[in-house]
N, C-alpha and C positions, 0 to 999 in steps of 0.2 A: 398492504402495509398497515392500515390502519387495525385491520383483524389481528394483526401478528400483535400490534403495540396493545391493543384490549389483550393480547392475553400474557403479554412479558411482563407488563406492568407490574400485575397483583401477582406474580409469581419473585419479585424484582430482579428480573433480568435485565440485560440491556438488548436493546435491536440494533444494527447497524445496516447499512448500504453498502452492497457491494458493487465498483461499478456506475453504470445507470444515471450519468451525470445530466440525465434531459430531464428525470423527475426531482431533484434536489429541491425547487422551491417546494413543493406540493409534501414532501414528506420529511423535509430536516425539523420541522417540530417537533418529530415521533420518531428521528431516529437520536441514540446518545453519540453515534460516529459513522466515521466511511473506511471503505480498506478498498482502495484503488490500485488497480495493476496496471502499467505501461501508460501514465498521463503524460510523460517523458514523448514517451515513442510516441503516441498520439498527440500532441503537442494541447492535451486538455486539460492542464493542470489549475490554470485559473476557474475552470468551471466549477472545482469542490475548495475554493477557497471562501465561500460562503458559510460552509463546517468550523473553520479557523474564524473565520468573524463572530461565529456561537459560541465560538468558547470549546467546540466539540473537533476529538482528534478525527488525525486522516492518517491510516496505515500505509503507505506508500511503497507499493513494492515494482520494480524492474527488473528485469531477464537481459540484460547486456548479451553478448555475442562474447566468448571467454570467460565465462564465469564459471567461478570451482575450476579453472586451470591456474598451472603454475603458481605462484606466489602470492596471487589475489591479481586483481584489474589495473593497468595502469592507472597511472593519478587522471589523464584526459580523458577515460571512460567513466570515473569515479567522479570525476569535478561534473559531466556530462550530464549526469544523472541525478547528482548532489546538490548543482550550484542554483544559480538564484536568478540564471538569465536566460535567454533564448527558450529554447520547449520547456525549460524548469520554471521558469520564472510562475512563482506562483504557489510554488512547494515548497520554498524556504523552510518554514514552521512542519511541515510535514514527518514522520516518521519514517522514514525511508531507507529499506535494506534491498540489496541486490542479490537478487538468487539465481540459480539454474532453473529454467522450464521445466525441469523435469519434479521440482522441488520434493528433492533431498534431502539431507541435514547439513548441505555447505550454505553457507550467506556470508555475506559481505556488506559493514555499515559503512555509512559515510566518511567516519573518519580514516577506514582502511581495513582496520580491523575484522577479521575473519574469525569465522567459529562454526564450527560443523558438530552437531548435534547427532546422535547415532538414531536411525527410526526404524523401528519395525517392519520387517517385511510381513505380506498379508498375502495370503494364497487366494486363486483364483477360485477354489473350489469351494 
């Protein structure tokens, strides 16, 4: 990490962390954010609340079980995933969209609201 931030630097990019919530002390210095998936389902979400103490964002994304069906998520998998207690607790400030596994151009934000983005298909060849 340290190599990647010597060369973002003088270029000015940003580095982020994806993930990887056991190195957080050792490299939130050198990183400007985190883009974490399933801290919900993993019940890890306090461990990148140290990001939020710097001042630096957390992209927070979940794969719910129903997502991109029917109408969007009920409000209890929405609040599940959204709210600010039990496995969330900890992600309140977090940026947090729900997608499909397969990530597609459907997502689903906190406050309900759905939008599906059209993406390119890429051949194997």
């Amino acid at each position: 990490m340290s190599y990647l931030s010597n060369q973002t630097v003088p270029l000015n990019l940003t580095l982020g962390l994806k993930n990887a919530g056991d190195i957080i002390p050792q490299v939130l210095p050198i990183v400007q954010f985190s883009v974490n998936e399933q801290c919900v389902e993993y019940g890890e979400c306090e461990t990148f609340k140290p990001f939020i103490d710097a001042g630096k964002p957390v992209f927070h994304i979940e794969y719910p079980d129903g997502a991109g069906e029917g109408d969007g998520l009920e409000d209890s998998v929405v609040q599940k995933f959204c709210g600010d207690d039990g496995d969330a607790r900890g992600s309140e400030i977090f940026s947090t969209v729900l997608k499909k596994m397969d990530l597609d151009g459907w997502v689903e934000y906190c406050d309900s609201k759905i939008e599906v983005t059209s993406v390119n298909a890429t051949s194997s060849g």
